[in-house]
C-alpha positions as CSV (number, residue, x, y, z in Angstrom):
1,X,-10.5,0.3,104.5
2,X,-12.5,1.1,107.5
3,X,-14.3,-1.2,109.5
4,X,-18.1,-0.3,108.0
5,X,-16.2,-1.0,104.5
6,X,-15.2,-4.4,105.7
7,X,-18.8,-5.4,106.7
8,X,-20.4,-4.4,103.9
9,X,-18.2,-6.7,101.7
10,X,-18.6,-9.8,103.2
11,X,-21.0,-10.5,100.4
12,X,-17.9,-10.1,97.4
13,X,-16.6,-13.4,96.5
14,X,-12.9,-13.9,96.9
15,X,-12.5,-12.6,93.1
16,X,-14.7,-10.0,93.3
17,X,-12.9,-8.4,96.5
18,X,-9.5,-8.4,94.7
19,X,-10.9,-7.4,91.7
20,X,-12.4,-4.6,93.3
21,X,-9.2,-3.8,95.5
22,X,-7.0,-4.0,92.1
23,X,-9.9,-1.2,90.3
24,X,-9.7,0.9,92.8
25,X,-5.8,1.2,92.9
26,X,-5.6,1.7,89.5
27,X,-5.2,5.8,89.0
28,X,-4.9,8.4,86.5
29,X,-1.1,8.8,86.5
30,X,-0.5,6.4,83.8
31,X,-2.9,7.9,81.8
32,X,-1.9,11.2,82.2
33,X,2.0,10.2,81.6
34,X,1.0,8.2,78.3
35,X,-0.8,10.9,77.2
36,X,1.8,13.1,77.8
37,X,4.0,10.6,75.8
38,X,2.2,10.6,72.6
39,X,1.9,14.5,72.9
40,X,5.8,14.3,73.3
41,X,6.0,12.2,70.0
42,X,3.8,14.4,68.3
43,X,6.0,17.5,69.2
44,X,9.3,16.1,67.8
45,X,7.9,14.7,64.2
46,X,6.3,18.5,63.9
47,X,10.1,19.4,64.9
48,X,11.2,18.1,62.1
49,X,8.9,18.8,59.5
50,X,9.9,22.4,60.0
51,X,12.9,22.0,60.6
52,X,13.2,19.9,57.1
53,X,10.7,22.3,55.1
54,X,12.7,25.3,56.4
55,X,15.5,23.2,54.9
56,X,14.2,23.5,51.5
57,X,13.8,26.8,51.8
58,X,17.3,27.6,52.2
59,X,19.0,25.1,49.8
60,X,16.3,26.5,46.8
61,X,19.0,27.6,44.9
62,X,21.2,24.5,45.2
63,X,18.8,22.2,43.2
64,X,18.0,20.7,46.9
65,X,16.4,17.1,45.7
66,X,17.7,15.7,48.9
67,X,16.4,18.2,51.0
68,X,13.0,18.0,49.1
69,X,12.7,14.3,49.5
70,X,13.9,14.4,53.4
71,X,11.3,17.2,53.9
72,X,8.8,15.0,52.2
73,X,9.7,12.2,54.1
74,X,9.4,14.1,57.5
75,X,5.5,15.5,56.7
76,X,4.8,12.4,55.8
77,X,5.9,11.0,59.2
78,X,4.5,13.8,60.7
79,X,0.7,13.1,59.4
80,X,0.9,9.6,60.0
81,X,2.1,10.5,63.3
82,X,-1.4,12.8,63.8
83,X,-3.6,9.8,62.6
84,X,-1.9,7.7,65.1
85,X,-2.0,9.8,68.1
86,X,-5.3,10.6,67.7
87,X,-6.2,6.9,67.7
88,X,-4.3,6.6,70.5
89,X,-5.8,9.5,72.5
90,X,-9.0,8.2,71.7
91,X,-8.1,4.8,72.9
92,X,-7.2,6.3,76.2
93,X,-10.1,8.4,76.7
94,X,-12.4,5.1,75.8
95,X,-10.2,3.3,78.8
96,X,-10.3,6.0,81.0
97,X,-14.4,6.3,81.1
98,X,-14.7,2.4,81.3
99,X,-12.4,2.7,84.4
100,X,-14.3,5.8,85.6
101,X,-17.6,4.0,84.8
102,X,-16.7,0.7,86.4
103,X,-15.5,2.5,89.7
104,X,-18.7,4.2,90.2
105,X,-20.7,0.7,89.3
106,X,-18.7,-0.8,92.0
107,X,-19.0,1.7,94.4
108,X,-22.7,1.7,93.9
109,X,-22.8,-1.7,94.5
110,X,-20.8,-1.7,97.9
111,X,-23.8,0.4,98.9
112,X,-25.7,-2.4,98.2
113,X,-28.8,-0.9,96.9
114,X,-31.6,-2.7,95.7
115,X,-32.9,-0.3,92.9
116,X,-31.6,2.2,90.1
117,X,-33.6,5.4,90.0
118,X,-34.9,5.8,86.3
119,X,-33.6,9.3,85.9
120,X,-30.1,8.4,86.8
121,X,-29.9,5.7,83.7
122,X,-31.5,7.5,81.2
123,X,-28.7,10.9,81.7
């Protein structure tokens, strides 16, 4: 921090300072990596879906039940898998604008002004 940072948060409590210090480490990168995680997840259950469903395809004339049920098995996973990642992506996009939205509360506050313009809380 520079020095004009330091003087202008004398008026943060002790618990407000390392909140604020803790906030504003906090980056993107684990976002980005867990989104990259359940993108990963994603990948390999659609994998073997079509992996299993091409399965079928090539034991048809062997009667293929167990292929049937292991492609079965596999698109199910693989839509369950959908529902949940998009939960979880939502999830991380709802955490990611609180953070976004609490870093720019706080930095308007270390400015210390004494008004909101009307315009900038109604867009």
């Amino acid at each position: 921090m520079s020095g004009e940072d330091t003087e202008g948060d004398h008026w943060l409590t002790v618990w407000e300072a390392a909140a604020a210090h803790e906030l504003e480490s906090r980056s993107d990168i684990d976002i980005e990596a867990e989104k990259a995680a359940v993108a990963q997840k994603l990948w390999i259950s659609f994998q073997n879906a079509a992996t299993a469903i091409a399965q079928v395809y090539m034991d048809k004339g062997n009667g293929g039940v167990e292929a049937f049920r292991n492609a079965a098995r596999d698109a199910t996973s693989l839509y369950k898998d959908g529902i949940e990642s998009g939960r979880r992506l939502s999830e991380i996009g709802c955490t990611l604008g609180y953070t976004r939205r609490t870093k720019e509360i706080l930095s308007w506050a270390k400015k210390r002004r004494k008004f909101i313009r009307l315009y900038i809380l109604f867009t």
